[in-house]
C-alpha positions in Angstrom: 18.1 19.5 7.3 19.0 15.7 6.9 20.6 14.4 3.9 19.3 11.2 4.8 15.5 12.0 5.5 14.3 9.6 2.4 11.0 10.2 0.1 8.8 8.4 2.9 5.6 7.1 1.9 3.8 7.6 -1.3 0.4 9.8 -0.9 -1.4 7.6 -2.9 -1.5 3.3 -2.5 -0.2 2.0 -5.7 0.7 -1.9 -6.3 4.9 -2.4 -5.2 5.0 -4.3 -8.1 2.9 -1.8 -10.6 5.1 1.2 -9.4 8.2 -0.4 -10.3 7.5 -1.1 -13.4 8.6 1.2 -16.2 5.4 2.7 -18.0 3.3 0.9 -15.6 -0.3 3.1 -15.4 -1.7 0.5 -13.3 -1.9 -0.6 -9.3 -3.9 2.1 -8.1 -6.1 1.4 -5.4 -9.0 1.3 -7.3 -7.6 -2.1 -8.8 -6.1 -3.0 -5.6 -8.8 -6.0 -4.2 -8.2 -7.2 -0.4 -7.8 -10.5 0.8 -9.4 -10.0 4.3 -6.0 -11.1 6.2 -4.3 -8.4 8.3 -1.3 -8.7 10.9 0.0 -6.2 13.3 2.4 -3.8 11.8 6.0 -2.9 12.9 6.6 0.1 13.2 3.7 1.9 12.3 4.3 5.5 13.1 4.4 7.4 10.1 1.6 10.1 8.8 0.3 6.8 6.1 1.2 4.2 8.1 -1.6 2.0 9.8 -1.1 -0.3 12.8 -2.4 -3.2 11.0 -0.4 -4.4 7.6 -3.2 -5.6 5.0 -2.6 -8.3 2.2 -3.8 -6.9 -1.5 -4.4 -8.3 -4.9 -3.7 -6.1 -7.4 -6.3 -6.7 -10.7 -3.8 -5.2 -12.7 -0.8 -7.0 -12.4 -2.2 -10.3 -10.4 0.7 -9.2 -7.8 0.0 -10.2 -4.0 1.3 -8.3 -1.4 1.3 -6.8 2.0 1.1 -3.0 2.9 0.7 -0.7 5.9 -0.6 2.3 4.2 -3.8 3.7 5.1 -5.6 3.8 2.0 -5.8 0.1 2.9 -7.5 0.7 6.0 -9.9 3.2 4.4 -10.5 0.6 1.7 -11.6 -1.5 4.4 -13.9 0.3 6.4 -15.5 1.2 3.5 -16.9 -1.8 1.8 
């Protein structure tokens, strides 16, 4: 077993800037809003990883951002 596997992606989408925060409850991706702009994704082979990266808004902290993980994508197939 690798030492240097990492922590991978989260299970759940939260905000990058909501999860770094200390006692941050916020950035979930019920107050995650999406833009409607999407570029192809590098390197998109992981279990949470979609082939297209999606830009967010996150209501909570007003933080935009970019993520490949495929809560997004389910986020945007089902509006």
């Amino acid at each position: 077993m690798s030492s240097n596997s990492g922590v991978g992606a989260p299970q759940r989408f939260r905000c990058s800037k909501c999860r770094r925060a200390p006692q941050s409850f916020g950035g979930f991706i019920e107050h995650v809003t999406l833009t409607g702009e999407k570029r192809p994704a590098f390197r998109s082979k992981s279990a949470r990883g979609s082939t297209h990266e999606r830009e967010y808004i996150c209501t909570s902290c007003g933080h935009y951002g970019w993520s490949k993980h495929i809560d997004l994508e389910t986020k945007e197939v089902n509006r």
